[in-house]
MARDOMI-820029 format. One record per residue: residue in three letters; y, x, z of N, C-alpha, C in turn. Coordinates in steps of 0.2 Angstrom, whole numbers, padded with zeros to 4 digits, always signed. Each point is the difference from the previous one (the first is absolute). Layout:
N
ALAYXZYXZYXZ
...
***
This chain:
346
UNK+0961+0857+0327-0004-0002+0006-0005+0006+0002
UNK-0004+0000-0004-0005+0008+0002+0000+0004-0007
UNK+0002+0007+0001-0004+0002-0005-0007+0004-0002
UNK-0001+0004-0002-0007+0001-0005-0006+0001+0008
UNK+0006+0004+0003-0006+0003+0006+0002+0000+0007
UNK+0007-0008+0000+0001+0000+0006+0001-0008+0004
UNK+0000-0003+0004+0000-0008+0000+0006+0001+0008
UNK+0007-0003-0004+0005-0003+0005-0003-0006+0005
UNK-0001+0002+0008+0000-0006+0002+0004+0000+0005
UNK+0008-0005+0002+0003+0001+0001+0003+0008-0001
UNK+0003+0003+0009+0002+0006-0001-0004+0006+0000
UNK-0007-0003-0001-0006+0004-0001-0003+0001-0008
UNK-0002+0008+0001-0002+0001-0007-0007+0003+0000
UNK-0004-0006-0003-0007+0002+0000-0001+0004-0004
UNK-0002+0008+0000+0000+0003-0004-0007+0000-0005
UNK-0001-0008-0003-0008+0001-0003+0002-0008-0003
UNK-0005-0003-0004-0002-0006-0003-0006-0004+0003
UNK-0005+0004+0005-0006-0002+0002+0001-0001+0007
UNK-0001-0006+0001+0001-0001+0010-0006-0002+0002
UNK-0002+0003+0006-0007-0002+0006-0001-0006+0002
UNK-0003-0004+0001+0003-0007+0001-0001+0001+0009
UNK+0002-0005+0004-0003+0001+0006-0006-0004-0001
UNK-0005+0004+0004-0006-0003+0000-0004-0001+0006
UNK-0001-0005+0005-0003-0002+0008-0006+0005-0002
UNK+0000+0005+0005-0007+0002+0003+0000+0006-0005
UNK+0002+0002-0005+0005+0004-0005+0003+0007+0001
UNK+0006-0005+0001+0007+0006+0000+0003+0000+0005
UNK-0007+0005+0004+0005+0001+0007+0003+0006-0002
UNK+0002+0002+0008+0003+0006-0001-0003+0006-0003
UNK-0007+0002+0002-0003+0006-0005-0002+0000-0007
UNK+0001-0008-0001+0000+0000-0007+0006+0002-0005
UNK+0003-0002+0005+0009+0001-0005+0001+0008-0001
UNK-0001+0002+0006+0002+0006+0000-0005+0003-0005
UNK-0006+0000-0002-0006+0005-0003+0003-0004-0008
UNK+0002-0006-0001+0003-0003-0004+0005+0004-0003
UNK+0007+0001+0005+0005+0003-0002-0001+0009+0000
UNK-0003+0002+0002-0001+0006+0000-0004+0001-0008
UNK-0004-0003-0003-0003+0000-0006+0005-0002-0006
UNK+0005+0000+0003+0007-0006-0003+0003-0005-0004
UNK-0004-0006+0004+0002-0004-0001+0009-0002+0004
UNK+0002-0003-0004+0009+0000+0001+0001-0006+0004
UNK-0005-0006-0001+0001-0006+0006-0006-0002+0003
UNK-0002+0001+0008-0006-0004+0002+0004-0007+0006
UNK-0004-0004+0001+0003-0006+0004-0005+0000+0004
UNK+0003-0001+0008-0002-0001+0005-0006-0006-0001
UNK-0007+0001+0005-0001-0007-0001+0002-0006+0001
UNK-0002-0004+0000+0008-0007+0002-0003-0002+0006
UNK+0008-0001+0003+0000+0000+0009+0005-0008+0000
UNK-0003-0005+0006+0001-0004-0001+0005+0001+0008
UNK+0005-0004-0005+0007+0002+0005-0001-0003+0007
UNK-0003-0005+0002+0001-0002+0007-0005+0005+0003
UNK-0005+0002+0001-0003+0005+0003+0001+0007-0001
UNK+0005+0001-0004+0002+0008-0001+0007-0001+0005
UNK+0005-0004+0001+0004-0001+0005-0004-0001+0007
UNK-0006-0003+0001-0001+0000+0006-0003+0008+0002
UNK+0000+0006-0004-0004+0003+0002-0008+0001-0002
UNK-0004-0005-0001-0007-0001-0001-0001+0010-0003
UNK-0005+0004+0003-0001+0004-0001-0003+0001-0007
UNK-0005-0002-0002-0001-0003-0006+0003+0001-0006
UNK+0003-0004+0002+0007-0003-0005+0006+0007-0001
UNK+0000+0001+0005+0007+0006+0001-0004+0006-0005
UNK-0005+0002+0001-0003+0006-0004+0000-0002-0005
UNK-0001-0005-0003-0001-0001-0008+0006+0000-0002
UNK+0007+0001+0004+0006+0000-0002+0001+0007+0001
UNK-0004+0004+0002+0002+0007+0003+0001+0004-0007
UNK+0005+0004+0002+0006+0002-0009-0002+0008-0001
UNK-0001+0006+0005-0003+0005+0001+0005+0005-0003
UNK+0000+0006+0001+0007+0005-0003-0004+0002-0005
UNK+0004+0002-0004+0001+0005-0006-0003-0006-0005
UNK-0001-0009+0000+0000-0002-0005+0007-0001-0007
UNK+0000+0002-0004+0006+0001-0006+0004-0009+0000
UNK-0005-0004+0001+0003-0008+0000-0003-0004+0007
UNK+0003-0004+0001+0000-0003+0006-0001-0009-0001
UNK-0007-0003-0003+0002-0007+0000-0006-0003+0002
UNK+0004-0005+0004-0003-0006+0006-0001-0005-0003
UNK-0007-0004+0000+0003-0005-0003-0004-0006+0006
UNK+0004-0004+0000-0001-0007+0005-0003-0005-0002
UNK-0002-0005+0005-0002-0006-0001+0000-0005+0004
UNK+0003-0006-0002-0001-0003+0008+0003-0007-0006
UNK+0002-0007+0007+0004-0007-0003+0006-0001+0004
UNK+0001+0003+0005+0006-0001+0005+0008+0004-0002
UNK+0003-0003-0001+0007+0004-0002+0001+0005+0005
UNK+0000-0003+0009+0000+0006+0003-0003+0006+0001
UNK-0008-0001+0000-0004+0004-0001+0002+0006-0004
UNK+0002-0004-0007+0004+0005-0007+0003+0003+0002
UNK+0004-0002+0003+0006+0004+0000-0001+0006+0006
UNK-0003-0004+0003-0001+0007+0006-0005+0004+0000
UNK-0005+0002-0006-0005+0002-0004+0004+0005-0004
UNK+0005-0003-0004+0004+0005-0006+0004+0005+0005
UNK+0004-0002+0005+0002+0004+0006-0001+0004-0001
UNK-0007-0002+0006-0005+0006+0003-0002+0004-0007
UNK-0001-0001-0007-0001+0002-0003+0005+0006-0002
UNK+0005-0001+0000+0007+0005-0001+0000+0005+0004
UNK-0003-0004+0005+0002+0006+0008-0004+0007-0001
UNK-0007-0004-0004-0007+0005+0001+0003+0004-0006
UNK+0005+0000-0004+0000+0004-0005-0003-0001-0006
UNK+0001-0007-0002-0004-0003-0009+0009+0001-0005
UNK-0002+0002-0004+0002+0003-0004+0000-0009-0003
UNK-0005-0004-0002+0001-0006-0005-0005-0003+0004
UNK+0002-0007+0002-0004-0008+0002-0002-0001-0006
UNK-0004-0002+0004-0005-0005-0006-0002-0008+0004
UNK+0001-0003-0005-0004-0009+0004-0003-0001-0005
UNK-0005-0003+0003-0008+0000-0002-0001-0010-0001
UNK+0000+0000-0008-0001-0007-0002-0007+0000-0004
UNK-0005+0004+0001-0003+0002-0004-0007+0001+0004
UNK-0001+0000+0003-0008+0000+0004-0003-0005+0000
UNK-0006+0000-0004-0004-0006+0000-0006-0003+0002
UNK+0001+0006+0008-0007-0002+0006+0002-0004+0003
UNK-0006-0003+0001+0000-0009+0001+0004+0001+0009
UNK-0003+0008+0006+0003-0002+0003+0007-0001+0001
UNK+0001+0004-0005+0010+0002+0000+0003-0008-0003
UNK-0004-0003-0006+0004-0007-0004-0001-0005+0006
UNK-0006+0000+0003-0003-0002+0003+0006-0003+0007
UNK+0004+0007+0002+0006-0002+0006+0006+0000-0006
UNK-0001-0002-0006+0006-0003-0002+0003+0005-0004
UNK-0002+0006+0001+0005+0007-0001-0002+0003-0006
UNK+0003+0004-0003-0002+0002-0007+0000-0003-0006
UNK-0005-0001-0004+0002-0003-0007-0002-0007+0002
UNK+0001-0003+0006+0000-0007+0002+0006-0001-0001
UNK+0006+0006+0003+0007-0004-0003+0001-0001-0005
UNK-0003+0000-0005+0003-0002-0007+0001-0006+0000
UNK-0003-0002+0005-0001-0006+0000+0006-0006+0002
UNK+0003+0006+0002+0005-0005+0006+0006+0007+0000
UNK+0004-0002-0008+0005+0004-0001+0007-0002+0004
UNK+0002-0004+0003+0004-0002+0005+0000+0006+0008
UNK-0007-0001+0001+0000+0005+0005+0000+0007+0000
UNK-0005+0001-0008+0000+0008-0003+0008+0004+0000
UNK+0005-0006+0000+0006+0002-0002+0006+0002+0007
UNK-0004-0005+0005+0003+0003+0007-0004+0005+0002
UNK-0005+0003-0002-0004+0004+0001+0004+0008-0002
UNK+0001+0000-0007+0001+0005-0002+0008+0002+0000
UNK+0004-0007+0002+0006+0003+0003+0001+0002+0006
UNK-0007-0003+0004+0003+0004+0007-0002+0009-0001
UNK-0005-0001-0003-0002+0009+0000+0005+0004-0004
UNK+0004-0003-0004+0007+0003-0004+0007-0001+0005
UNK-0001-0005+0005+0008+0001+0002-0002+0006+0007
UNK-0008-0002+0000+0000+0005+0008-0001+0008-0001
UNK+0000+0002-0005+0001+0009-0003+0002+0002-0006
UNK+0004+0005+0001+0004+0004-0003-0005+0004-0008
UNK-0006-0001+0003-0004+0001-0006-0003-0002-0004
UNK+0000+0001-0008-0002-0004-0004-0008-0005-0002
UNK+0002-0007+0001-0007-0002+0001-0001-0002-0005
UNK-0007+0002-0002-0004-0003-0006-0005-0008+0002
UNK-0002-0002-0005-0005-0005+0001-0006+0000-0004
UNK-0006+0000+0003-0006+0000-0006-0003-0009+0001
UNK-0002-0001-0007-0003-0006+0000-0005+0000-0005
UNK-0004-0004+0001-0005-0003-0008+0004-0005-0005
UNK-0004-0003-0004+0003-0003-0006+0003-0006+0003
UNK-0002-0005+0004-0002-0004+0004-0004-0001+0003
UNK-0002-0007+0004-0005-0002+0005-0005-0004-0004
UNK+0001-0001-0005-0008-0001-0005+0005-0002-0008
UNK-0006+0001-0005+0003-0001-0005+0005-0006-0003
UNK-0003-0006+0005+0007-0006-0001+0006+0001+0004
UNK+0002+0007+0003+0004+0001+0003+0004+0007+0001
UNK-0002+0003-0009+0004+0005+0002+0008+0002+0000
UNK+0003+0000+0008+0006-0001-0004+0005+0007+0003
UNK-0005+0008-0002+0004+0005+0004+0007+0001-0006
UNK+0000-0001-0003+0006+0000-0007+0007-0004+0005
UNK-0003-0005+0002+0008-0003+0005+0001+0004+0008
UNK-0008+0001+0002+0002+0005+0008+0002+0005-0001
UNK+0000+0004-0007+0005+0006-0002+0007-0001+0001
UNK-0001-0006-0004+0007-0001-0001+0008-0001+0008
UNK-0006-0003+0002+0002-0003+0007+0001+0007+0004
UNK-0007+0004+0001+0002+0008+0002+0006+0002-0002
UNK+0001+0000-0006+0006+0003-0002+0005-0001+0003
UNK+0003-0006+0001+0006-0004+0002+0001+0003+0008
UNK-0007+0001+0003+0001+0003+0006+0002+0005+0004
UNK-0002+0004-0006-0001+0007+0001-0004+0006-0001
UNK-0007-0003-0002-0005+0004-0001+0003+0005-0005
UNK-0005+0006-0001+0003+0005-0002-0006+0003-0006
UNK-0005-0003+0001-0006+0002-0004-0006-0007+0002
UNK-0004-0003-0007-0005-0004+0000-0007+0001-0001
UNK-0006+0000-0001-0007+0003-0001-0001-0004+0002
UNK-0003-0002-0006-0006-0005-0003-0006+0001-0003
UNK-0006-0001+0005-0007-0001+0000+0000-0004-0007
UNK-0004+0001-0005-0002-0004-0006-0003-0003+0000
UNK-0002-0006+0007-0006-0003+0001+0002-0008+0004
UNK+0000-0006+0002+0001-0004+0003-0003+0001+0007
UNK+0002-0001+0007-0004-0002+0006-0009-0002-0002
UNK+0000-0005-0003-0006-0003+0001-0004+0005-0005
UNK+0002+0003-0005-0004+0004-0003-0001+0005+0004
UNK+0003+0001+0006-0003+0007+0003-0001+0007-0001
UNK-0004+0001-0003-0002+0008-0003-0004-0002-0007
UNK+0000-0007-0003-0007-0002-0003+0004+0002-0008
UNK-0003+0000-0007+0002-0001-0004+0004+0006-0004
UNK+0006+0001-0004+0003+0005-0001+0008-0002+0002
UNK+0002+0005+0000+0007+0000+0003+0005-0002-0005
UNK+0004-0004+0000+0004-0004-0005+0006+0005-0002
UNK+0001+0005-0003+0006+0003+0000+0004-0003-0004
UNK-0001-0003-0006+0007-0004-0004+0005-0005+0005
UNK-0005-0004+0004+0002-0005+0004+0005+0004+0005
UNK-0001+0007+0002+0007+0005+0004+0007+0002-0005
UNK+0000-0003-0005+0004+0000-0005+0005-0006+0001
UNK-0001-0005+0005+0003-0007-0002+0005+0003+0007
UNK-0003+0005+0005+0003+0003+0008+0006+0004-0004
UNK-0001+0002-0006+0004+0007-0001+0008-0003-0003
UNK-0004-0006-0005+0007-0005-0003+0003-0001+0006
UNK-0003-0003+0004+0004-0006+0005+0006+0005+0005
UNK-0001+0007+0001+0003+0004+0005+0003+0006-0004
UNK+0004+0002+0003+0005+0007-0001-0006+0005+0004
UNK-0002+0000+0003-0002+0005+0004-0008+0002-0003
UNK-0001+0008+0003-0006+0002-0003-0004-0005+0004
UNK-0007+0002-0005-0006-0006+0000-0004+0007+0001
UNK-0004-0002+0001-0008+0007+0001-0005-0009+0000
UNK-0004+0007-0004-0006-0006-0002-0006+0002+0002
UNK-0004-0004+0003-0004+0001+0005-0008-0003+0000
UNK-0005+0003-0002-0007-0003+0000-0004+0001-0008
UNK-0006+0005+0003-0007+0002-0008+0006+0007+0000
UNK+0003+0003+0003+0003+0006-0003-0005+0005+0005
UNK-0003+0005-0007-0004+0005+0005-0002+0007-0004
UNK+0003+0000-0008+0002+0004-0002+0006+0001-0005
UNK+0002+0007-0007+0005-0002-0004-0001-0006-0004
UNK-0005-0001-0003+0001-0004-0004+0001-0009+0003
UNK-0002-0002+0005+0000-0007+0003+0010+0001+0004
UNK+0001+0007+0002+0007+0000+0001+0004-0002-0006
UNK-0003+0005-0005+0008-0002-0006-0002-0009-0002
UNK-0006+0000-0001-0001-0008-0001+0005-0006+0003
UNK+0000+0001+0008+0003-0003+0002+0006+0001+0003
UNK+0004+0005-0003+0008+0002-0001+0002-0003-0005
UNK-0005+0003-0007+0001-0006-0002+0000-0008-0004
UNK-0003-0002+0004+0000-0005+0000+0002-0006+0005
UNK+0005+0002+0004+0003+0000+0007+0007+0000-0003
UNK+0002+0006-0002+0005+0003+0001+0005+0003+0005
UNK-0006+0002+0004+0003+0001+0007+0000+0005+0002
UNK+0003+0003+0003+0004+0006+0001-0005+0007+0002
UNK-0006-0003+0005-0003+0004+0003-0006-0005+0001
UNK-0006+0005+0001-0006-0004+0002-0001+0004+0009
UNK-0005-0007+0003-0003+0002+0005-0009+0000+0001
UNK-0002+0004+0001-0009+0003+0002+0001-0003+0006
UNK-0007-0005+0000-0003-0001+0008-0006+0001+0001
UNK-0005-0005-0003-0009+0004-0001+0000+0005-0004
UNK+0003+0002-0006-0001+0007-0002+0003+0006+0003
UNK+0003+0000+0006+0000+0005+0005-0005+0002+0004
UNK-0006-0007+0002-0005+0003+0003-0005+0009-0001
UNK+0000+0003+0005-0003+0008-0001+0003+0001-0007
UNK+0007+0000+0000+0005+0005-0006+0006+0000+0003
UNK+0002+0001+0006+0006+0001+0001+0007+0002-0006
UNK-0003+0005-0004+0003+0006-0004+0001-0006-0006
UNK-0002-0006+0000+0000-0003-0005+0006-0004-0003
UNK+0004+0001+0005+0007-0002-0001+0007+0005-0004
UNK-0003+0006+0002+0003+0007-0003-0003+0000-0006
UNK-0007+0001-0002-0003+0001-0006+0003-0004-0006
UNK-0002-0009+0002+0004-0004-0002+0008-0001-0003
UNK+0006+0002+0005+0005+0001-0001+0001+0004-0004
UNK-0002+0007-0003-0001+0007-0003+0001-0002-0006
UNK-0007-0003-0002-0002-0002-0005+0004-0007-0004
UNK+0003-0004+0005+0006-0003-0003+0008+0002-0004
UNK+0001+0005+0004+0005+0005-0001-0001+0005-0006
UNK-0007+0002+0000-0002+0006-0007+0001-0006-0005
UNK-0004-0005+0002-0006-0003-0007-0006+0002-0002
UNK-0001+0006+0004-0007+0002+0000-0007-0004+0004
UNK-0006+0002-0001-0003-0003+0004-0001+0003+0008
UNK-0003-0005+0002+0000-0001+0010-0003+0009-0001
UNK+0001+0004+0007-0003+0006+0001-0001-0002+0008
UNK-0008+0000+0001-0003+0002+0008-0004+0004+0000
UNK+0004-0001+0007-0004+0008+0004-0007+0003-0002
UNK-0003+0003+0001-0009+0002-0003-0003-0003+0008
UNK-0007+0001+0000-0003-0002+0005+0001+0003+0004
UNK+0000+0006+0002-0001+0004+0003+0010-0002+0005
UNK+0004+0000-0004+0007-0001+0004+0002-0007+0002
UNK-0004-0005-0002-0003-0007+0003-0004-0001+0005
UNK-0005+0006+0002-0002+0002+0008+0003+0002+0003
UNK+0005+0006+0000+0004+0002+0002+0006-0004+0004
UNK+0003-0005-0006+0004-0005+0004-0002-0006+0005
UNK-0007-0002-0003-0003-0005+0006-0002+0007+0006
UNK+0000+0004+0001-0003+0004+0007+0008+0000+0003
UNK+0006+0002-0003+0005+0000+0003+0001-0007+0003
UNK-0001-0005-0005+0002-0007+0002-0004-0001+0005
UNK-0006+0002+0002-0004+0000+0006+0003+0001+0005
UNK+0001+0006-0001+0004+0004+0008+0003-0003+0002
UNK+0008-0004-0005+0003-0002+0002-0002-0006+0005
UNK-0003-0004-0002-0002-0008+0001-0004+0005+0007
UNK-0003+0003+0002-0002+0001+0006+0005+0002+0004
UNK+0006+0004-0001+0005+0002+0004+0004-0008+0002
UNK+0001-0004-0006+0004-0004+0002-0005-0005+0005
UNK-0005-0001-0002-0005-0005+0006-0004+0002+0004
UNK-0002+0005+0002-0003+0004+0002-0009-0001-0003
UNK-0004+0004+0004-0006+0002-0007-0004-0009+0001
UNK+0000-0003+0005-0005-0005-0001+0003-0005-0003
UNK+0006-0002+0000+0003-0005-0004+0003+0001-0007
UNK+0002+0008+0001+0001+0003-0009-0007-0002-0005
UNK-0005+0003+0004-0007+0001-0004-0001-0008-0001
UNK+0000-0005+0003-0002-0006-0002+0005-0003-0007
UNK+0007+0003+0003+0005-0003-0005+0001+0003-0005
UNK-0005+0008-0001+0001+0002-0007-0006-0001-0003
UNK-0005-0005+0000-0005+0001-0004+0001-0004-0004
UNK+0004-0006-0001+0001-0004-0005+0003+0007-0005
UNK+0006+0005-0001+0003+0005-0004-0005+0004-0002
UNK-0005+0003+0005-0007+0002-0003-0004-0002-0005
UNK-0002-0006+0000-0001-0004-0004+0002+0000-0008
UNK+0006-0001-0001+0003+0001-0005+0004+0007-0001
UNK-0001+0004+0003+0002+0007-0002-0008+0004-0002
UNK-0004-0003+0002-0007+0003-0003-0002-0004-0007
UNK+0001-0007+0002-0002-0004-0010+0007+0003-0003
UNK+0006+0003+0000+0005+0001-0004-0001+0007-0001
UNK-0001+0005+0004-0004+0007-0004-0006-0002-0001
UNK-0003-0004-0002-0007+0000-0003-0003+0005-0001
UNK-0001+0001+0009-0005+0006-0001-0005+0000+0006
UNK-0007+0002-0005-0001+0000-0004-0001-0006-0006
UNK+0001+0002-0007+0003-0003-0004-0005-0007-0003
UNK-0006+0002+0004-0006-0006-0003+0002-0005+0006
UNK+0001-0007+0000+0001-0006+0004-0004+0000+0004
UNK-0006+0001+0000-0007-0001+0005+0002+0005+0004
UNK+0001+0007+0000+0001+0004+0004+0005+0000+0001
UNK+0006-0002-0001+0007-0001+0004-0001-0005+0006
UNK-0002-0006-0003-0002-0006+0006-0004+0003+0005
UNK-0005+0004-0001-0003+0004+0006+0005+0005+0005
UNK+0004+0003-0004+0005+0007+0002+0005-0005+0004
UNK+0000-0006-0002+0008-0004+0003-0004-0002+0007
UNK-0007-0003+0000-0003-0003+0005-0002+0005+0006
UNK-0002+0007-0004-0001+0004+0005+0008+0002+0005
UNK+0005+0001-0004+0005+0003+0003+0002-0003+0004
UNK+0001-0009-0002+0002-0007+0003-0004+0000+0010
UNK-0005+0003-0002-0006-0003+0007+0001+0006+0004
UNK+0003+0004-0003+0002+0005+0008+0006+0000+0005
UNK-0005-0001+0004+0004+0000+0006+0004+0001+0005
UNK+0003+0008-0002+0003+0003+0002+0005+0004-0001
UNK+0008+0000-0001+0005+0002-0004-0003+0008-0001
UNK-0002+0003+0002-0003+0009-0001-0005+0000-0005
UNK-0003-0007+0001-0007+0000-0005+0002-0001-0007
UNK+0005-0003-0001+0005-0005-0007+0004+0008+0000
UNK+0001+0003+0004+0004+0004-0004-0003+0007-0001
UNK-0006+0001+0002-0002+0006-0002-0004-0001-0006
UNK-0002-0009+0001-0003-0002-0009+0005-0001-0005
UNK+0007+0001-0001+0006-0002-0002+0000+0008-0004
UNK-0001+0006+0006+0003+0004-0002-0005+0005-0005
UNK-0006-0003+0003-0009+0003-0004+0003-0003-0008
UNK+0001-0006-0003+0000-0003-0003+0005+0003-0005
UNK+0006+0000+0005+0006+0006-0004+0002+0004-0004
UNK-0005+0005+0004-0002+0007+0000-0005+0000-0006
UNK-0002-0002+0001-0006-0004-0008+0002-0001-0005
UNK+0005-0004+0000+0004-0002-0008+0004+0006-0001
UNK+0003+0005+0004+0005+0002+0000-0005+0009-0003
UNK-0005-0002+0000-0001+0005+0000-0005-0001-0007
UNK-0002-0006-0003-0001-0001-0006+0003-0003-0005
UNK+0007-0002+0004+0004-0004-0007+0003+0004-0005
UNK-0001-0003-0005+0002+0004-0007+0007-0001-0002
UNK+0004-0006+0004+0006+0001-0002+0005+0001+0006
UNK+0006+0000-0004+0007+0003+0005+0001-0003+0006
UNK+0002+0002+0005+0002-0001+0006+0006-0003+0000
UNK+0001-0006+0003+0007-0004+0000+0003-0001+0004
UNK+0002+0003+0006+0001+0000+0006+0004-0006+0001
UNK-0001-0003+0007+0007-0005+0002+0005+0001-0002
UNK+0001+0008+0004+0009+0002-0001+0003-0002-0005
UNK-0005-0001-0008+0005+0002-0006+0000-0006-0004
UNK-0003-0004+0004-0003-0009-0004+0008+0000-0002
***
């Protein structure tokens, strides 16, 4: 099914064990790309919910927006209408996704809330006209992500695997958490071991993965084929390539030094201003700011970081973030003691 350092999904070959998860408000387009450029081998769209990405909703259409020179191509949806589905995996084929994804696994009250997401666990009769419309309406192979279940007296992804299977899915990823847990507790990795019995198809196991040792834990203990990062991507794009590396050697995780942790959040600046333009990039990159200043923890004392993060955060103007981006760069890069790790060679 996969071997050491590759994951078959359908006619596609992820060349890695470590997958991006899609992330709302995340993994947009300038993320994927400073993502894959740092090398990671899968990032996912944020999830776009299929009736408003058929009508157009401009919104909606950009966070589906696939961009050139990405090496993978996956979309992943969301919605409760078969039509919708289907005409969502469509358009998804048309835009050039390489792998559909449906989204059984989002635990925001807005999304359960209209029913969608890890609320169909709930109502595996419809999950299953769901998933075959998006499998008979493209030629591409469609995965499914889910959590464990819709709360602890109802965990039953072990039979919606099974049911995927029969349909077509192609790949399943499994959140280690129930709906109602949320984000709260520890991620249940054994409990993704009951997904892996019940189905022929690779599993990726998913949630608390954020470095080597929490990955090989929960491979295994899983026994699942590949894992997926979604908070431990925060301000670590590279952390998917690191991570995979180091599953591959058996060595420990290797990240960038600080100084090439600035470098890559100023490029991912750029980007995100090119793609938005400067007033709307600047607003929508400072949650990445954020988390790429606590993740190079620099400087290294917490009291002064929280200040470096707060000052950066409160400027106002894309020239002003980048000429403090590029000060701050110049700095590490000119007192870091260790080796330079460029993107290109993650």
């Amino acid at each position: 099914m996969s071997s050491l350092g590759s994951l078959q999904i359908g006619d596609v070959t992820i060349p890695g064990r470590v997958l991006t998860a899609p992330m709302t408000g995340v993994s947009d387009l300038p993320f994927r790309r400073i993502a894959s450029r740092c090398g990671a081998p899968y990032v996912a769209t944020e999830m776009v919910a299929c009736d408003s990405f058929a009508r157009g909703r401009p919104d909606v259409v950009r966070r589906a927006a696939i961009g050139d020179g990405l090496p993978l191509m996956v979309i992943q949806l969301v919605g409760r209408t078969p039509e919708w589905i289907a005409k969502g995996a469509k358009l998804a084929e048309q835009a050039g996704a390489d792998i559909i994804d449906f989204n059984m696994g989002c635990p925001a009250k807005e999304v359960t809330g209209a029913l969608s997401g890890s609320a169909l666990m709930r109502e595996p009769e419809l999950a299953a006209r769901l998933i075959e419309a998006a499998v008979n309406a493209t030629s591409r192979p469609v995965t499914l992500k889910m959590r464990l279940g819709w709360d602890d007296n109802n965990r039953n992804a072990p039979q919606i695997a099974t049911l995927a299977e029969r349909l077509g899915v192609k790949a399943i990823t499994v959140h280690g958490r129930t709906r109602q847990q949320f984000y709260g507790g520890c991620a249940d990795w054994r409990a993704v071991a009951q997904v892996k019995q019940a189905t022929n198809l690779p599993v990726i196991v998913n949630g608390d993965i954020t470095d080597a040792p929490s990955a090989r834990a929960a491979l295994e203990q899983s026994g699942a084929d590949a894992v997926m990062i979604g908070r431990g991507a925060y301000g670590r794009p590279w952390i998917a390539a690191a991570l995979d590396r180091a599953l591959y050697t058996g060595e420990e995780m290797s990240e960038p030094d600080l100084a090439s942790r600035l470098g890559i959040a100023l490029e991912h600046f750029t980007d995100t201003l090119r793609f938005y333009g400067d007033a709307l990039g600047l607003k929508i990159f400072r949650k990445h700011l954020s988390w790429y200043v606590e993740q190079a923890l620099c400087p290294a004392d917490p009291a002064q970081r929280r200040a470096t993060r707060a000052r950066l955060c409160q400027i106002d103007s894309a020239s002003g973030v980048e000429s403090a981006l590029t000060s701050l760069w110049a700095e590490l890069s000119s007192h870091s003691a260790l080796p330079i790790l460029a993107p290109a060679h993650m």
